[in-house]
N, C-alpha and C positions, 0 to 999 in steps of 0.2 A: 504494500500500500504506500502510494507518494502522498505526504500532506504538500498543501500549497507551497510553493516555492518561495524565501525570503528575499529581498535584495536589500542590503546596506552600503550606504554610501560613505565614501572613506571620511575621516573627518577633515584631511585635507584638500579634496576638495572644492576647487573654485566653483564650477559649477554645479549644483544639486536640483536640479529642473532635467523632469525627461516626460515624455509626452507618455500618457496610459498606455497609449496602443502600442509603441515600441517597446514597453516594458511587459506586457502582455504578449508581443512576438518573442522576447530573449528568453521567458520565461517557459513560452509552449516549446518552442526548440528545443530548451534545455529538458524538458521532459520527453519529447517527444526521443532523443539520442537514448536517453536513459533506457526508457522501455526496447528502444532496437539493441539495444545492448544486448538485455537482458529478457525479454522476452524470444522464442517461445519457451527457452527452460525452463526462465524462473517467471511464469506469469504474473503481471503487475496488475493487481484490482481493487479496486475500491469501499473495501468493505473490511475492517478490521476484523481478526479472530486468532485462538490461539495460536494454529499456526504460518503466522503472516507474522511477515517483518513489514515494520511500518520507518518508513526513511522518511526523513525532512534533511531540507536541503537547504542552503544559500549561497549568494553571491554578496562576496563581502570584500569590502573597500573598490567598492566601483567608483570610478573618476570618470566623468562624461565631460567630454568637447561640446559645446553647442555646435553642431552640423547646417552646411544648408538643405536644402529641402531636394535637391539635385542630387547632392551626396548622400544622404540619409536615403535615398529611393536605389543607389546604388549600391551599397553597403548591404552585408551580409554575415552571418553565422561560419565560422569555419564548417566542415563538414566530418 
């Protein structure tokens, strides 16, 4: 079982503003790699129980550039 994904921002810094829906793409990515990882062995679902491992996860100390809107459309997740 994944709980929701955390992201923390470093406390250095400069910028601390990122738009929902970008944070909503790095965050489905980030789960969506997880489960290709690890599914079909170890099936990942949503429903706690004895024998489930329940993972939480974060991204911590993220430091964001303000992007333009050109580059931010171009930019991507490694793979």
């Amino acid at each position: 079982m994944l709980l929701p994904i955390e992201v923390w921002y470093s406390q250095n810094a400069e910028y601390k503003g990122i738009n929902p829906e970008e944070l909503a793409y790095i965050t489905s990515r980030l789960e969506e790699k997880f489960r290709a990882e690890f599914e079909p062995q170890y099936p990942v679902v949503d429903v706690a129980a004895e024998d489930v491992l329940v993972v939480r996860m974060a991204l911590t100390g993220l430091q964001k550039n303000p992007l333009s809107a050109a580059r931010l459309a171009t930019s991507r997740l490694p793979c």
